[in-house]
C-alpha positions as CSV (number, residue, x, y, z in Angstrom):
1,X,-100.2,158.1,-58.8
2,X,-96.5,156.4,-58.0
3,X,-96.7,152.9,-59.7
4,X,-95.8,149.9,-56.9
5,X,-92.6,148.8,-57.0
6,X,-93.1,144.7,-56.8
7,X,-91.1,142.3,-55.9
8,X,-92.1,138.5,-58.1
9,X,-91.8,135.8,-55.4
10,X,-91.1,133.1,-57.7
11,X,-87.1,132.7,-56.9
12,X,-87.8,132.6,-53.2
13,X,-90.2,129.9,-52.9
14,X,-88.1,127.8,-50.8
15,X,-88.1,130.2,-48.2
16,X,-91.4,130.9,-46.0
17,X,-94.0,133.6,-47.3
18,X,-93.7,135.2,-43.9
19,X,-89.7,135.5,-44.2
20,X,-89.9,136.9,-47.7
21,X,-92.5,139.8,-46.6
22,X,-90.0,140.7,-44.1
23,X,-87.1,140.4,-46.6
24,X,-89.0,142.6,-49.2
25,X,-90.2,145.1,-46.6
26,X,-86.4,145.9,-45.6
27,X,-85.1,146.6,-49.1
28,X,-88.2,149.3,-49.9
29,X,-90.1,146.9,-51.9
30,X,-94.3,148.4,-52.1
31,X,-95.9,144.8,-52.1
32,X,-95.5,141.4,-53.8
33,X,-96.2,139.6,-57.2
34,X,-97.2,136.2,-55.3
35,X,-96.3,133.1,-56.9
36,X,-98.9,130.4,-56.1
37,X,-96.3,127.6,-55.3
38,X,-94.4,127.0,-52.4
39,X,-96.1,128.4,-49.1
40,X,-96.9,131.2,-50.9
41,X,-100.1,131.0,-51.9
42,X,-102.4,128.1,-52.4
43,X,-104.9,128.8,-54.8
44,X,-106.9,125.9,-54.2
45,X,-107.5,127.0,-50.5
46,X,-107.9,130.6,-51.5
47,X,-111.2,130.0,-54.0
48,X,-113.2,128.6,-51.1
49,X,-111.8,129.7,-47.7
50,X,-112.0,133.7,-47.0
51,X,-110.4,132.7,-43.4
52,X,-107.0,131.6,-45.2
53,X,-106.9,134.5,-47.6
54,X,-107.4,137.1,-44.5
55,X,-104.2,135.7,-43.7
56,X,-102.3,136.1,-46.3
57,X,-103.5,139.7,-46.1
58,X,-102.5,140.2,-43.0
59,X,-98.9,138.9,-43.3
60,X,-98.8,141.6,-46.4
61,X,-100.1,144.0,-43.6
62,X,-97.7,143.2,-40.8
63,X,-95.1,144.1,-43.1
64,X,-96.5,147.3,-45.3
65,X,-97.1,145.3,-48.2
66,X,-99.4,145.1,-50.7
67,X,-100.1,142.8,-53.9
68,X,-101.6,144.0,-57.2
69,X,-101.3,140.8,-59.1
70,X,-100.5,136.8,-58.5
71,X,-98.6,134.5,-60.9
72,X,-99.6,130.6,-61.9
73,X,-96.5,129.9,-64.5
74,X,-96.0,126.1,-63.7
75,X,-100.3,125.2,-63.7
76,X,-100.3,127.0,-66.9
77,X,-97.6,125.3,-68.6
78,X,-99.1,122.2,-68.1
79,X,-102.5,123.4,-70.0
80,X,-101.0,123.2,-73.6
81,X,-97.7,121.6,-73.5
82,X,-96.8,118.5,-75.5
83,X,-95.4,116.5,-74.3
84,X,-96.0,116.3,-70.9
85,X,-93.2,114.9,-69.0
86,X,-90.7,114.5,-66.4
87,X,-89.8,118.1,-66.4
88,X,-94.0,118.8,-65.6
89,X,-93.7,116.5,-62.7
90,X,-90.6,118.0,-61.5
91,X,-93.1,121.2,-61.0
92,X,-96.2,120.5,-60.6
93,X,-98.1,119.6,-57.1
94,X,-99.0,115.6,-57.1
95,X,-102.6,116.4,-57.2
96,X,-102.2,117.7,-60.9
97,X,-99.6,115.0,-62.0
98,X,-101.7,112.3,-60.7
99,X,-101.0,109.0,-62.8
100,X,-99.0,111.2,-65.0
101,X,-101.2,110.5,-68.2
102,X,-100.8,113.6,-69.9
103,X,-104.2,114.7,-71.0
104,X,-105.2,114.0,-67.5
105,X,-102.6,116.4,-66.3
106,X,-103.9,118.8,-68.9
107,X,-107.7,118.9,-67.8
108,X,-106.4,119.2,-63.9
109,X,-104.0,121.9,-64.6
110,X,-106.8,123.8,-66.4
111,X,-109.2,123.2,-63.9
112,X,-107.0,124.6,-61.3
113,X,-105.9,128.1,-63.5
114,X,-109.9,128.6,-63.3
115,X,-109.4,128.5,-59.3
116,X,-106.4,130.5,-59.4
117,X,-108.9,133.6,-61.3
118,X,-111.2,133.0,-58.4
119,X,-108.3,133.1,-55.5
120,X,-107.2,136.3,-57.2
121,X,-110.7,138.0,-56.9
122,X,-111.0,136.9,-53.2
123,X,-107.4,139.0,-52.8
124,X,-109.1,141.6,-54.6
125,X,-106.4,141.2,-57.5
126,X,-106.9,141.9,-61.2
127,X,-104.7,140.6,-62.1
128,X,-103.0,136.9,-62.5
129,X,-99.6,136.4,-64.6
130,X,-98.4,133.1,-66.3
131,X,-97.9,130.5,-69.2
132,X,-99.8,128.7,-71.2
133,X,-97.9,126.2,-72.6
134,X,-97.9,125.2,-76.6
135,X,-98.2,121.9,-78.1
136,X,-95.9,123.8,-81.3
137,X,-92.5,124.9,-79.5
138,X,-91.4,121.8,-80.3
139,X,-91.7,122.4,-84.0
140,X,-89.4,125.7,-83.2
141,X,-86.5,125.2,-85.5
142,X,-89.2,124.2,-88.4
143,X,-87.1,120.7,-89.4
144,X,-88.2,118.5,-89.9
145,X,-90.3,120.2,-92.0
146,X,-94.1,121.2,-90.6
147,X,-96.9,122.0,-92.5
148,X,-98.6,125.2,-91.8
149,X,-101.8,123.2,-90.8
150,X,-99.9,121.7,-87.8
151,X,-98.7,125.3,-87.0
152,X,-102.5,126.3,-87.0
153,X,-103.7,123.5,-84.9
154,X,-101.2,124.3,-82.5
155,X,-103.3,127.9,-82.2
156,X,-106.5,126.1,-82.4
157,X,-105.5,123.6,-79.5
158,X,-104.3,127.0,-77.2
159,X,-107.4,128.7,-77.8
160,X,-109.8,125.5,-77.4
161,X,-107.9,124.9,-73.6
162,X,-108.0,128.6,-72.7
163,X,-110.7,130.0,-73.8
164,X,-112.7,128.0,-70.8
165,X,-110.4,129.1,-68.5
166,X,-110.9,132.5,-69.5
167,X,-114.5,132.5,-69.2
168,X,-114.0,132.2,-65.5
169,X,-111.6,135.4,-65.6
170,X,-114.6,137.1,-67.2
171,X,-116.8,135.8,-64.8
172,X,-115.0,137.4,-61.7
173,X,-113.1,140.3,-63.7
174,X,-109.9,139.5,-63.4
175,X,-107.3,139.5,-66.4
176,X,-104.6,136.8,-67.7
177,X,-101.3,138.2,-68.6
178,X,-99.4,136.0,-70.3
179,X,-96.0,136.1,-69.9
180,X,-94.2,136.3,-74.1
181,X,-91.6,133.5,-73.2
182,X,-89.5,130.8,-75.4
183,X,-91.5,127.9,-74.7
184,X,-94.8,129.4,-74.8
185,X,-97.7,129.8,-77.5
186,X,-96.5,133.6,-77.7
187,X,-92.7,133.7,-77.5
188,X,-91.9,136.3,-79.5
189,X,-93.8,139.3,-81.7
190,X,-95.4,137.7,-84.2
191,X,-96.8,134.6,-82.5
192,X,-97.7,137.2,-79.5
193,X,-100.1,138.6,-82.9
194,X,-101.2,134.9,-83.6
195,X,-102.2,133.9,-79.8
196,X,-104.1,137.3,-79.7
197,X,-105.9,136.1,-82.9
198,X,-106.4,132.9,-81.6
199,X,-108.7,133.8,-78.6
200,X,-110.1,136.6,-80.6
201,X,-108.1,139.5,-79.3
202,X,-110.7,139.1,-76.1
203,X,-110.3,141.0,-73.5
204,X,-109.7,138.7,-70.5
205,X,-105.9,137.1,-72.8
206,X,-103.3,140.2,-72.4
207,X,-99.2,140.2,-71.8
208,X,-97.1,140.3,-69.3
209,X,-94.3,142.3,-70.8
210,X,-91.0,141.5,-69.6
211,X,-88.1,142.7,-71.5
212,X,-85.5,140.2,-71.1
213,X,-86.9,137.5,-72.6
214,X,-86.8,140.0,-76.2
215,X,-83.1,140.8,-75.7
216,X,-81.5,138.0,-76.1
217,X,-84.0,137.1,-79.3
218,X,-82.7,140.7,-80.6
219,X,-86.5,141.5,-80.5
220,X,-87.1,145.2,-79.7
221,X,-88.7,146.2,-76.4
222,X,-89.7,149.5,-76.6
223,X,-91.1,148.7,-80.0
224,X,-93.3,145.8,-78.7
225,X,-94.8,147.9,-75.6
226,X,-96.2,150.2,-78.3
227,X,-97.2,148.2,-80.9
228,X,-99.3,146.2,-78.1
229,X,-99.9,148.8,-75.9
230,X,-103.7,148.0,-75.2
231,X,-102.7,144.4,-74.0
232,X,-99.8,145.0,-71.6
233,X,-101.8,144.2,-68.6
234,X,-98.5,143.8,-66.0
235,X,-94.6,144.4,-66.0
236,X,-91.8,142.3,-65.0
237,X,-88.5,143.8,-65.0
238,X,-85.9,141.5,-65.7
239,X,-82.4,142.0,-67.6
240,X,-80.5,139.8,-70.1
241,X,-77.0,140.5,-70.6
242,X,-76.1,139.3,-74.8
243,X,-72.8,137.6,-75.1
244,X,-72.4,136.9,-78.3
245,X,-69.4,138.4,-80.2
246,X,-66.7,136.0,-79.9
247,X,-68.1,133.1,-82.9
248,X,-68.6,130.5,-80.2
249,X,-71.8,131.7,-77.7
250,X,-75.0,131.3,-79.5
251,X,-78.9,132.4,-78.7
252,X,-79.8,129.1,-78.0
253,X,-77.6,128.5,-75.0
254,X,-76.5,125.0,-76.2
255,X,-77.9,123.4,-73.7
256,X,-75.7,124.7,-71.1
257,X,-76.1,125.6,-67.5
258,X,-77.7,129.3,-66.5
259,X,-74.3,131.0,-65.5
260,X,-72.1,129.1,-68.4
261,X,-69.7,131.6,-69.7
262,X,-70.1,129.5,-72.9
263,X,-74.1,130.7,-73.3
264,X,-74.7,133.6,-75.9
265,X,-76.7,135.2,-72.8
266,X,-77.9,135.3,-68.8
267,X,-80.3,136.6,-67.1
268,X,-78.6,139.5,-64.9
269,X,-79.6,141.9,-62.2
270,X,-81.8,144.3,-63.5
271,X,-79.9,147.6,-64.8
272,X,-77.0,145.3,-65.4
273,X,-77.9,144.0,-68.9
274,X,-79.1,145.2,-72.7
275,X,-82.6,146.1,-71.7
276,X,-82.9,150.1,-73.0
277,X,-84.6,150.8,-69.4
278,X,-85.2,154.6,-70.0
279,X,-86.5,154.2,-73.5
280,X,-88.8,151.0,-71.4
281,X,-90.2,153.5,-69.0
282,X,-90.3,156.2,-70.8
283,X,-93.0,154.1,-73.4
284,X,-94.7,152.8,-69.9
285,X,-95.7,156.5,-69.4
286,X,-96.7,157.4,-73.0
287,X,-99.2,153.9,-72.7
288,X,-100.7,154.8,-69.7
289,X,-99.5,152.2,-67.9
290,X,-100.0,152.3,-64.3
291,X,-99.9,149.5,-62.9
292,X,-97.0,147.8,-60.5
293,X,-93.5,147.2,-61.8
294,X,-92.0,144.0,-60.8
295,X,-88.8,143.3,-60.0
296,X,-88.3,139.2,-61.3
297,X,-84.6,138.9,-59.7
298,X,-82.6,136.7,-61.6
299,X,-78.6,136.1,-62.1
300,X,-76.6,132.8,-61.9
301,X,-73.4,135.4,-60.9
302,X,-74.9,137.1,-57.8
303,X,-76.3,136.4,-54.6
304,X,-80.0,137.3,-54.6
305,X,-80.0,139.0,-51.4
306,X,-77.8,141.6,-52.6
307,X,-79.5,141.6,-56.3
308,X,-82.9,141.8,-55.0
309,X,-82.0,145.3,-52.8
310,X,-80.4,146.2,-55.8
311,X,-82.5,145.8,-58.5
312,X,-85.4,147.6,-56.1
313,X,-83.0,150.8,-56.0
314,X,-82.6,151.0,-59.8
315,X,-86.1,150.7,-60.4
316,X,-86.8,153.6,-58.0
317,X,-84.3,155.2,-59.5
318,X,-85.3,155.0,-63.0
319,X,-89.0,154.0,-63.5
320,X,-90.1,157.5,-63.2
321,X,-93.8,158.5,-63.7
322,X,-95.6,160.7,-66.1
323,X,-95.7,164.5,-65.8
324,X,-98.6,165.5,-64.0
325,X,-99.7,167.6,-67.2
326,X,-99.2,167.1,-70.9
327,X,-97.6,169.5,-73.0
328,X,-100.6,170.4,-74.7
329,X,-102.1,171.6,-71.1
330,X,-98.9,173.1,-70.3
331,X,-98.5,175.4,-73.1
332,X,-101.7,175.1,-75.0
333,X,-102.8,173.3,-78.1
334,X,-102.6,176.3,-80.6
């Protein structure tokens, strides 16, 4: 079966969820990867009132959409994180800021990810994509020096938050897929292979596998969808553009705007970037994935209207499913 062509609803959250249906519908979009903030999708609401998710399904309906997973990234960055900020505040609903006391905004954000499992079964979704914070990106560039028992706590202190919250994703069978990101417990291969450990490689705790976020740490993509092949429980497509080269631009981005021309990469319109897209797909197929492919549009150089239609073509263009038979059926096993 043709895998859904989604688009992530995150970047348009200032705009109505009725507008972007219609927006998505024009360009050829097959349904929506809702993000629960803006108007988009109120968890809260959706874990108790079926009247209020029927709606939502019926905007999707009006406009030949459908949605195969929902996404929770700014609740779930609150669950771990230390510290806890301004820049939490910034994102989060008042309700889970409250006085601001940060294990207080822990316990609430945590509390609500539990309600976001439930709102995604009342969709009928199996999905949910996010973050989950870390109280050990801080400690990233290893100086001053930590000791490997602080590292370990760190792991400890995700899987002590999450593992409750996943219970409730057992409970009404959906999945987490966590979304490998700088900031995050799992941000690149080998602390994606710690956070697995950490919850015990259980089922409910997969990835969200989206490739740009691997580029620009020269990580290999196509390499990491094999090597955890049984966790990659959704797909974001998203491309990162290196621009390194010159002695100046470095990985870390300085601390410099999205867009600078001094950054040693951007986010750009999917197909526009270093992502190996065939090789990507081609992997996809080989996994057995078959879920929906998500178009997370992105670039500081380019109006998203035009980037979104875009990066919807390409996709179409390039994610191409699996042969209907396997060699062996074609021409025999020997």
């Amino acid at each position: 079966m043709t895998r859904p062509v989604t688009l992530f609803t995150g970047q348009w959250a200032d705009l109505p969820f009725e507008e972007v249906c219609a927006l998505a519908s024009s360009w050829g979009y097959d349904g929506l990867e809702i993000a629960c903030w803006g108007d988009h999708l109120d968890v809260t609401r959706a874990a108790v009132d079926d009247a209020y998710v029927q709606e939502r399904l019926d905007i999707l309906k009006r406009h030949g959409l459908g949605v195969w997973a929902i996404s929770n990234h700014l609740l779930g960055q609150a669950v771990c994180d230390d510290p806890i900020d301004q820049r939490h505040r910034d994102i989060l609903p008042s309700r889970i800021w409250g006085d601001g006391e940060p294990e207080g905004v822990r316990r609430r954000a945590a509390e609500e990810m539990k309600l976001t499992a439930r709102a995604a079964a009342k969709l009928g979704v199996s999905t949910v994509v996010g973050f989950t914070g870390s109280a050990i990106w801080k400690y990233v560039a290893m100086f001053p020096p930590v000791g490997e028992d602080v590292i370990r706590a760190g792991y400890q202190d995700f899987a002590d938050r999450w593992n409750p919250i996943l219970d409730v994703f057992d409970e009404v069978g959906v999945r987490f897929a966590h979304e490998v990101h700088p900031s995050e417990i799992a941000y690149d291969y080998w602390s994606t292979q710690a956070a697995l450990e950490a919850v015990g490689h259980r089922e409910a705790f997969g990835l969200n596998w989206d490739p740009s976020h691997m580029v620009w740490q020269d990580i290999d993509p196509v390499g990491f969808l094999w090597d955890f092949r049984d966790r990659i429980y959704h797909v974001d497509c998203k491309d990162a553009r290196k621009r390194v080269g010159n002695g100046r631009n470095g990985r870390l981005g300085s601390h410099l705007p999205w867009g600078d021309p001094r950054r040693g990469w951007d986010f750009v319109s999917t197909g526009r970037g270093d992502v190996p897209w065939e090789a990507c797909f081609r992997v996809l197929n080989s996994i057995g994935y078959d879920g929906p492919i998500s178009v997370e549009w992105e670039d500081a150089g380019m109006d998203r209207l035009t980037g979104a239609a875009e990066a919807v073509r390409f996709v179409r263009a390039n994610a191409f499913d699996p042969p209907e038979s396997s060699f062996d059926s074609a021409f025999g096993s020997g």
